[in-house]
N, C-alpha and C positions, 0 to 999 in steps of 0.2 A: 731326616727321615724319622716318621715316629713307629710305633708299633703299631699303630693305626694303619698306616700306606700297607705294611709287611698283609698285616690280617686278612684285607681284602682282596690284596691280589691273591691270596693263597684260596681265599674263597672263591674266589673266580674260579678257580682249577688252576693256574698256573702251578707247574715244577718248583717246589723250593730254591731248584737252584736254578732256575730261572727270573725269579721273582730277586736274588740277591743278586743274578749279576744285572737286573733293570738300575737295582735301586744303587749300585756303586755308579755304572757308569754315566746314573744320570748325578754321579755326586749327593745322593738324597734329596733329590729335587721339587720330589712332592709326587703325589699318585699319578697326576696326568701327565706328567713328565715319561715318568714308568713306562704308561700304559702306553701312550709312543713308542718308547722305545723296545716293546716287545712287538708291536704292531709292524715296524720298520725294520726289525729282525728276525721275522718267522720264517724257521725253515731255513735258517742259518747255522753253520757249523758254534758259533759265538755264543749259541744259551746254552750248551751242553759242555762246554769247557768252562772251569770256573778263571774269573778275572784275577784271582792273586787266591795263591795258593795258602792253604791252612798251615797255622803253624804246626812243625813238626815235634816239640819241643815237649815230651809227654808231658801231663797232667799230673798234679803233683797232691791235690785234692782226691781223698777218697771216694769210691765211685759209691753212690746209693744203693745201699741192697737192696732195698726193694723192686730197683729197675734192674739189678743183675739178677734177681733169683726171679724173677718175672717175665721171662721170656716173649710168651703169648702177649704181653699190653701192646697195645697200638694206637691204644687213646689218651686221651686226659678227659673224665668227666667229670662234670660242675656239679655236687648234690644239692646245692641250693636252687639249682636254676635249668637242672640237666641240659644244658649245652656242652656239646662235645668238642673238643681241639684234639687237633692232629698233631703239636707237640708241645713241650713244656713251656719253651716261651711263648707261644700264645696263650698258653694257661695262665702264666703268671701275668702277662697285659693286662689280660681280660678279670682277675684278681686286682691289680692295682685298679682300674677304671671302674669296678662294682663294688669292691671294699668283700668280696666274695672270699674264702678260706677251705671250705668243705672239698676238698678234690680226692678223685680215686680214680686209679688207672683201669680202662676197659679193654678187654680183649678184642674190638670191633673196630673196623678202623672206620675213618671218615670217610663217606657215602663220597666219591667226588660228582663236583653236578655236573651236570649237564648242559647239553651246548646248547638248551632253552633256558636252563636256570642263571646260565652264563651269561646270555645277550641280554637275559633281564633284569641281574644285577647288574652289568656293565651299564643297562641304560637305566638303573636306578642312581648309580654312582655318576654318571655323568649329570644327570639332574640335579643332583645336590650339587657338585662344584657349580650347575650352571644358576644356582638359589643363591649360593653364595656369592659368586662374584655378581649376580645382579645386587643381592643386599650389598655386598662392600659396595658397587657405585652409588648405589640409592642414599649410603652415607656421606660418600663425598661429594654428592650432587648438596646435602643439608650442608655439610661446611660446607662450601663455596659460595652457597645462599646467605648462611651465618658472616659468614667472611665479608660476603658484598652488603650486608648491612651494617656489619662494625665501618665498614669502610664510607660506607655514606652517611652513616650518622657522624663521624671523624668531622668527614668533610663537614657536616651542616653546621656541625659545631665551631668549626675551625671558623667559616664564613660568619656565624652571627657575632664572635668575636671579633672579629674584624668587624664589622659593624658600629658594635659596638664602641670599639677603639675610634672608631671614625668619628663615631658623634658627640663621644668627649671630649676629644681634641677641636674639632666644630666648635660647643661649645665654650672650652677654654679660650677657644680665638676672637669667637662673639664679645665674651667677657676679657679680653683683653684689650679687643678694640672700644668698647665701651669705658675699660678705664683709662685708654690713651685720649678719648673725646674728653672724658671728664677733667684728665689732667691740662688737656690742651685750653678748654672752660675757661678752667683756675688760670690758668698761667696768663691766657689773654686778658681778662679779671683785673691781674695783677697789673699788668704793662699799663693798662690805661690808668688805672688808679695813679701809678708812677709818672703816667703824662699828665697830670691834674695836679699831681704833686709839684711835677716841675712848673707847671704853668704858675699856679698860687707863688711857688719860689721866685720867679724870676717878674711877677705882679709886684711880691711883698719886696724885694731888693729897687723896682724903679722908685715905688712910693716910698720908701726910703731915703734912697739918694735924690728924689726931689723936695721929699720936706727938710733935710740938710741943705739943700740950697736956697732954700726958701726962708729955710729958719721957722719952718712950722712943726710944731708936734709931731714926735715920732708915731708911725702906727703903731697895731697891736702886734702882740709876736706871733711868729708863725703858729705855735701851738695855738694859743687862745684863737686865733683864727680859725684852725682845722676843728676844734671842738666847739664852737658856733654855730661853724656848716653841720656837725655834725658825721663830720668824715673821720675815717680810722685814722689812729696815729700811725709813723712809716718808724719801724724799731731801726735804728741805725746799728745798731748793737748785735745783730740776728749773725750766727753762726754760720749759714747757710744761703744759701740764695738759687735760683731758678732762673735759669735761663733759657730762653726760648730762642733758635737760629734757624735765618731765614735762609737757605741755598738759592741766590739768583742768580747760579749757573747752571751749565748744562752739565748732567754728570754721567761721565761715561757707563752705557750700560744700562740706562734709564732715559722711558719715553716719557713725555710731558712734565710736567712739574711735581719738584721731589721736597718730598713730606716738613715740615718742619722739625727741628732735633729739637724736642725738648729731654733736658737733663738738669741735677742739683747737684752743687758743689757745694764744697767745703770754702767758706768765705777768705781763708787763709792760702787756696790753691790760686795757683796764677795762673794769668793768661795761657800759659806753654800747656799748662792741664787742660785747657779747654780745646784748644788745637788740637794734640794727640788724641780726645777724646772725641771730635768732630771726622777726624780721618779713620780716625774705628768706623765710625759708624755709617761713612760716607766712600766705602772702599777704593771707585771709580774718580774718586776727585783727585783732581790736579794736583802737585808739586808748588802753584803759586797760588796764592788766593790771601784775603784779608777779612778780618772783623771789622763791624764797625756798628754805631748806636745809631738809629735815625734822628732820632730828636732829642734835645740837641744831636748835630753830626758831629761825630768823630772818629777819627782813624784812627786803628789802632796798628804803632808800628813793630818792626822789630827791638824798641828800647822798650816796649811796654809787655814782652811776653814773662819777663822777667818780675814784675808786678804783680801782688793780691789785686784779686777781684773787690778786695774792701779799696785798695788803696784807687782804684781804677772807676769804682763809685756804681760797679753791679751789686751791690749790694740793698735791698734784700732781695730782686727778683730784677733782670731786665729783658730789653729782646736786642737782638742782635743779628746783621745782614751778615751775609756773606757772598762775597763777589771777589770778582778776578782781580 
């Protein structure tokens, strides 16, 4: 309850003590609360009894002489402003809300209105709460609007993120499979070079073993040979090596024909590294399966997992099947 709700019902013309027992039992509920509740009890025994009785407990504060030796006062009037109150606490409200000081008691009492000045306050005061509570909706019509735009611009933003994430990832995978083409390039590159190499090897070893039986001039050496052709040398000596495997099985979980594993190892790792590193990668394959080199063919078995890939002649790059 402020001293606002108290003021106006009073102005209305309601009973003081009418107006206090509105405002208790509607708990200080607010004016329209009130004004209900005087409207739904007119003419009731209820406005003339008060709801809780005053304390009986005398006053222990000196009384004002001037309001003892002043019998005849019946008002409070404002000399700044001369509006008149009917008692001190509304004097003193209307003091705190105007910053007003100048008051002196008047012997006249407050005019009470009239039951025209009544309806036309009571429907001035209805029109201001009915100002107000359309402005409080008209604000929360604005947040809700504010609200529904933070809320789609969230959204918009959220989506062109996502977006965005989409077409980087895109992108990385473009450029991933571009560098798995390139690397696949090299590696087959490799393999043939290594079939040329074998070929010239296994050329240079018959001319050999036939000019020993012949008893004719040995050839030239392999190297002086590969650097006539003008073909690279094959570093026997490389750390490293590339190998390329071919899956010519079926592997569970996959339709048509499954991609070739290229991977580089360490020249020192053996066979058993490239198996465990073939079933990473090949998660649906079998329990049985075998390596082996197409050209020369060779099997490779369970005595050679145990073997460097130097000692087993993958070195520096080969390709290699895999079958059942």
């Amino acid at each position: 309850m402020t001293m606002g709700d108290k003021e106006q019902l009073l102005e209305f013309g309601f009973p003081e003590l009418h107006v206090d027992n509105a405002l208790k039992a509607t708990n200080n509920g607010g004016l329209q609360q009130a004004l209900d509740w005087l409207s739904e009890n007119e003419g009731k025994p209820i406005l003339d009894e008060p709801l809780d009785k005053p304390d009986e407990t005398p006053s222990t504060e000196p009384a004002d002489p001037s309001s003892v030796s002043d019998e005849q006062a019946q008002s409070l009037v404002c000399n700044e402003c001369n509006k008149q109150f009917k008692n001190e606490e509304l004097a003193q409200y209307h003091a705190v809300k105007s910053g007003h000081t100048d008051f002196a008691q008047s012997t006249d009492a407050v005019k009470p209105l009239s039951e025209e000045e009544k309806k036309r306050k009571l429907a001035e005061l209805q029109d201001r709460i009915a100002e107000k509570r359309r402005l409080r909706d008209e604000e929360e019509k604005q947040d809700q609007r504010k609200n529904e735009i933070l809320r789609r611009k969230a959204g918009q933003d959220m989506t062109e993120q996502q977006e965005r994430m989409k077409e980087e990832q895109m992108k990385r995978d473009i450029e991933k499979q571009k560098q798995l083409k390139e690397e696949d390039k090299r590696a087959t590159a490799r393999i043939k070079q290594q079939i040329e190499q074998d070929k010239r090897d296994r050329a240079m070893r018959a001319a050999k073993e036939k000019a020993e039986r012949d008893g004719a001039p040995l050839p030239v050496t392999e190297q002086t040979s590969m650097l006539k052709q003008g073909l690279p040398k094959i570093e026997t000596s490389a750390t490293q090596t590339r190998l390329q495997i071919r899956p010519m099985v079926q592997i569970k979980g996959q339709d048509g024909p499954v991609r070739p594993v290229t991977c580089v190892f360490e020249a020192d790792q053996t066979l058993k590294d490239v198996i465990k590193h073939v079933k990473q990668q090949l998660p649906g394959l079998g329990h049985h399966f075998k390596l082996s080199t197409s050209f020369p063919r060779k099997d490779f078995g369970a005595s050679d997992e145990s073997k460097t890939l130097r000692e087993l002649g993958l070195v520096p790059n080969a390709a290699l099947i895999l079958t059942e």
